[in-house]
C-alpha positions as a LaTeX table, in Angstrom:
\begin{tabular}{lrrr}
\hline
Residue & $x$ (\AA) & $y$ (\AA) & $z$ (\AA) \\
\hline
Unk1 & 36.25 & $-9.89$ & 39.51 \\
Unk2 & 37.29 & $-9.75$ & 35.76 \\
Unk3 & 37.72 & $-6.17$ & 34.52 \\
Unk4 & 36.53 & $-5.56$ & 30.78 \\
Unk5 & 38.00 & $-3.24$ & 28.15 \\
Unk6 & 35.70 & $-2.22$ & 25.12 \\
Unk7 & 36.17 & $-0.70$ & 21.56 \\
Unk8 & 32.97 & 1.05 & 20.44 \\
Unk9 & 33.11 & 3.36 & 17.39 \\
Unk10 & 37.01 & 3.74 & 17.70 \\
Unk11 & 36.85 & 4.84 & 21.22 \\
Unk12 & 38.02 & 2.75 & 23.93 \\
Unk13 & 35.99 & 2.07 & 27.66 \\
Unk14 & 36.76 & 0.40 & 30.56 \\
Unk15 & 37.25 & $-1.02$ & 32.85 \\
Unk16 & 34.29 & $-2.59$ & 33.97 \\
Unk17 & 32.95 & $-5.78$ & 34.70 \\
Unk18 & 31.21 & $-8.48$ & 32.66 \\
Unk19 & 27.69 & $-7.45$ & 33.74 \\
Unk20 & 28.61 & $-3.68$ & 32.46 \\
Unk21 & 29.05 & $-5.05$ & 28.97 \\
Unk22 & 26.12 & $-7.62$ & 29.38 \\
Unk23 & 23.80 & $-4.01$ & 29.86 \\
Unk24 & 25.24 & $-2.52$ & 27.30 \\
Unk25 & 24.73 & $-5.08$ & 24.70 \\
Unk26 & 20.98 & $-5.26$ & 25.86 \\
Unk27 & 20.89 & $-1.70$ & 24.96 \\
Unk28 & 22.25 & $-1.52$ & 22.05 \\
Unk29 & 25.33 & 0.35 & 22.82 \\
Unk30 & 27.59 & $-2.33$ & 22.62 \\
Unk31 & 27.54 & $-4.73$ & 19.32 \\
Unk32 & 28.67 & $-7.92$ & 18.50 \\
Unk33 & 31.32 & $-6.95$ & 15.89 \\
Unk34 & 33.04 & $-4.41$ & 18.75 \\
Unk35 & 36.20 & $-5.43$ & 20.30 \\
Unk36 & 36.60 & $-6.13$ & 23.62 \\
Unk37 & 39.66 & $-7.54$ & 26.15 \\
Unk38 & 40.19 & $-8.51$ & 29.54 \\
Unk39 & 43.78 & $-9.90$ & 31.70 \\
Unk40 & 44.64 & $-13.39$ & 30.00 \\
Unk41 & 43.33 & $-12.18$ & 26.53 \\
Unk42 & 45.88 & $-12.52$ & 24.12 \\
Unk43 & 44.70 & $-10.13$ & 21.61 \\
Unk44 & 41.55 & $-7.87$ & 20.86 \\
Unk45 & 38.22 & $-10.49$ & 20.03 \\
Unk46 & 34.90 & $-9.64$ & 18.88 \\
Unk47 & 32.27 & $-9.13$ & 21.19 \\
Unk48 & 30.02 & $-12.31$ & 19.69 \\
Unk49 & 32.95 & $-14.50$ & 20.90 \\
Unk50 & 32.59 & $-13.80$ & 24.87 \\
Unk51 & 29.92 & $-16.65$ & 25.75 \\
Unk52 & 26.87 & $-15.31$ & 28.23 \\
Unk53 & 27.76 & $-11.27$ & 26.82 \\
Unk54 & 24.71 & $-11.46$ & 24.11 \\
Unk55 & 21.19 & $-13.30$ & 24.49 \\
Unk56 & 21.66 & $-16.88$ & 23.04 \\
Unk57 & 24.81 & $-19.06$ & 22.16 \\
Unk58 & 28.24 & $-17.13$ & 21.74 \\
Unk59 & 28.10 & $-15.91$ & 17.93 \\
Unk60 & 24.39 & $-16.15$ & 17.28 \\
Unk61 & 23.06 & $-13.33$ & 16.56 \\
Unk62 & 20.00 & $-12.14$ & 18.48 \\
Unk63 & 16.76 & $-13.88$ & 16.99 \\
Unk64 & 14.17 & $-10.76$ & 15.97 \\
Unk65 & 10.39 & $-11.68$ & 15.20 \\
Unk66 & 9.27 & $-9.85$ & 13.09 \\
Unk67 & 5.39 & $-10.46$ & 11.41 \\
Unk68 & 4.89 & $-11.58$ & 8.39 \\
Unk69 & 4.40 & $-9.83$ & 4.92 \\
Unk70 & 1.18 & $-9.73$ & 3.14 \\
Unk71 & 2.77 & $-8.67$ & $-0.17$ \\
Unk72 & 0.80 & $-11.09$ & $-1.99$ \\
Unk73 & $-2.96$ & $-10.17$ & $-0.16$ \\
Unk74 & $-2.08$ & $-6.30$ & $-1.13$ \\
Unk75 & $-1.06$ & $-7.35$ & $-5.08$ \\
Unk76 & $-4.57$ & $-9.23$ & $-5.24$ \\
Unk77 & $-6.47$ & $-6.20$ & $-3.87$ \\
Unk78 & $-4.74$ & $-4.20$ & $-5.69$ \\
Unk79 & $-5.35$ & $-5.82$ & $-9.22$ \\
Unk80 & $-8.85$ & $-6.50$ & $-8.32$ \\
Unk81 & $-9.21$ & $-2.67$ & $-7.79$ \\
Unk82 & $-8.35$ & $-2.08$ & $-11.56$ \\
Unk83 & $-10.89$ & $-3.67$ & $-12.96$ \\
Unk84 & $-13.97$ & $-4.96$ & $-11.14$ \\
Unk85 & $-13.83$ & $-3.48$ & $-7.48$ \\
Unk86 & $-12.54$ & $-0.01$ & $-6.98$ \\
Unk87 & $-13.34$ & $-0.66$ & $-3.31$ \\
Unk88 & $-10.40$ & $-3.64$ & $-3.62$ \\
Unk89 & $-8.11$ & $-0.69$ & $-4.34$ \\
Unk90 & $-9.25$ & 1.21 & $-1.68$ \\
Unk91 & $-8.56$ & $-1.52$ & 0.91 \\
Unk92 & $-4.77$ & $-2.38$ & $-1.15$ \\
Unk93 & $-3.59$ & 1.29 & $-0.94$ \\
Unk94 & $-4.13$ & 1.45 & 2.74 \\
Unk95 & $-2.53$ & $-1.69$ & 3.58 \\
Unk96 & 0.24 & $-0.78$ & 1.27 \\
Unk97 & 0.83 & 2.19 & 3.13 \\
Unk98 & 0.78 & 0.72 & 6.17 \\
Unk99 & 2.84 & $-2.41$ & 5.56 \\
Unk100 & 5.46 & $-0.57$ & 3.84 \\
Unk101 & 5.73 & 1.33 & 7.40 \\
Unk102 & 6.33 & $-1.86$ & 9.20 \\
Unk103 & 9.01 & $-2.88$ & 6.74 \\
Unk104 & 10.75 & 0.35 & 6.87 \\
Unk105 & 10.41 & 0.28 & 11.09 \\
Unk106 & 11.65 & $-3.32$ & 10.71 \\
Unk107 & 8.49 & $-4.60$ & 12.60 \\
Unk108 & 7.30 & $-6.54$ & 9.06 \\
Unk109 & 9.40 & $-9.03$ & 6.66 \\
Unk110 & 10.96 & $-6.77$ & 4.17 \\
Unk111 & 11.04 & $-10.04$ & 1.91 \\
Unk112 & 7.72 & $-8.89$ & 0.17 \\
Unk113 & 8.48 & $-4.90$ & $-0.69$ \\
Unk114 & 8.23 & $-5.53$ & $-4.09$ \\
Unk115 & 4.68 & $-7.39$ & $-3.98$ \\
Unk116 & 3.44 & $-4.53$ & $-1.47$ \\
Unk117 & 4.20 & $-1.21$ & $-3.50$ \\
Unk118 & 3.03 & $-3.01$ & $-6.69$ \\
Unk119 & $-0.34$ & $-3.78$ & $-4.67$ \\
Unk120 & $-0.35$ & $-0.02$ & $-3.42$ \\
Unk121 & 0.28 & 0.86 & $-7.08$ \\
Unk122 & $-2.35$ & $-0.98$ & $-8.75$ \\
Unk123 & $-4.49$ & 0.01 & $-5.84$ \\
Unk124 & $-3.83$ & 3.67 & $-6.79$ \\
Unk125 & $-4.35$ & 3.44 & $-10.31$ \\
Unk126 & $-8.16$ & 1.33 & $-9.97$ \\
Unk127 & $-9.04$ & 4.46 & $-7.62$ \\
Unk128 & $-8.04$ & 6.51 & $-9.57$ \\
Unk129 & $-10.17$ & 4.91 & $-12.38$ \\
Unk130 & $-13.01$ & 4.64 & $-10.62$ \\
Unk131 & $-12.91$ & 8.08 & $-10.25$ \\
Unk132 & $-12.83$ & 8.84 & $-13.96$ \\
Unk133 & $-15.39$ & 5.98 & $-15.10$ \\
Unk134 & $-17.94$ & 7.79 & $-12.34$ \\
Unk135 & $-16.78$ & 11.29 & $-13.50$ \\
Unk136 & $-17.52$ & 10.37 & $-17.64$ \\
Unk137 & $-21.10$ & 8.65 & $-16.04$ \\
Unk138 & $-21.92$ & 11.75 & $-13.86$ \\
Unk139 & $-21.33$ & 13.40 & $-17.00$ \\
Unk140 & $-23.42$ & 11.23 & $-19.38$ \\
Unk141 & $-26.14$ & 11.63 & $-17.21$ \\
Unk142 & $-25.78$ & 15.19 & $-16.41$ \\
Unk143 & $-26.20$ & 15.46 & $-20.60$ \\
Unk144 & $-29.12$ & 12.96 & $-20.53$ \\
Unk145 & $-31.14$ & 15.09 & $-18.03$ \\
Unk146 & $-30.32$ & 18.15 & $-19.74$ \\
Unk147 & $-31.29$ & 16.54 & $-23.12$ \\
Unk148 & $-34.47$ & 15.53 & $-21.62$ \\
Unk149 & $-35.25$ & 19.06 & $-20.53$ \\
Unk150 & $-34.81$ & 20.47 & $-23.31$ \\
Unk151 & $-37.13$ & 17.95 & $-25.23$ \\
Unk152 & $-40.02$ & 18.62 & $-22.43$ \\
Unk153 & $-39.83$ & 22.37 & $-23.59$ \\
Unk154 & $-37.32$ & 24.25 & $-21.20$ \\
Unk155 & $-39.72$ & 22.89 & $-18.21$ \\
Unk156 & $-43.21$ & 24.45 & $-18.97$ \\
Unk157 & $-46.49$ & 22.73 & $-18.40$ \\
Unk158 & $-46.62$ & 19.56 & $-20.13$ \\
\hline
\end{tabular}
């Protein structure tokens, strides 16, 4: 049975046989740019060129689904939470958040970051106005009423 030698992080393992270094590279531990060697090596090779150590052909590097981004659906929501549907906004800063999560845990294409915090951000922002526009109304009609009280006569009898 073929005996292995390993170089991971500058420290060398070993020996130990071919389905050693087949667990380790499921785990993690070893990587496809670490060296390894066994008898009838000539020199030191990169892990990604011993065929049957990593899932897949020698060299190809392991194939990771990850889901789609929605970088575009969180920009619309967002924008439409500016102006005509504060609810929009709402909806955009909570996906925002919580794509932006996946991309940073690597669960989520990273390819649409940009579209995503600009959703979040315009979803922020048409909140945050629709906050102020019911604030200012509250207001205006907090002034109407007491207008119209004081035009009925402080509340007396009619």
């Amino acid at each position: 049975m073929e005996q292995w030698h390993c170089i991971v992080g500058g420290q060398q393992y070993g020996p130990v046989t071919l389905e050693v270094l087949q667990a380790w590279a499921a785990e993690g531990r070893l990587t496809p740019t670490d060296y390894v060697w066994t008898e009838g090596m000539e020199t030191w090779s990169e892990a990604r060129s011993v065929a049957g150590l990593f899932a897949g052909p020698a060299g190809a590097p392991a194939t990771v689904f990850v889901r789609p981004h929605r970088g575009a659906v969180v920009l619309t929501l967002g924008i439409l939470g500016i102006v005509p549907c504060f609810i929009c906004g709402i909806v955009a800063w909570v996906l925002g958040n919580t794509d932006l999560r996946e991309m940073r845990a690597g669960r989520m294409d990273p390819a649409g970051e940009g579209m995503t915090r600009a959703g979040k951000i315009c979803g922020i922002v048409g909140v945050c106005v629709a906050i102020g526009f019911v604030a200012l109304y509250a207001l205006w009609f907090g002034m109407i009423m007491l207008m119209a009280f004081r035009v009925r006569g402080g509340g007396g009898g009619p």
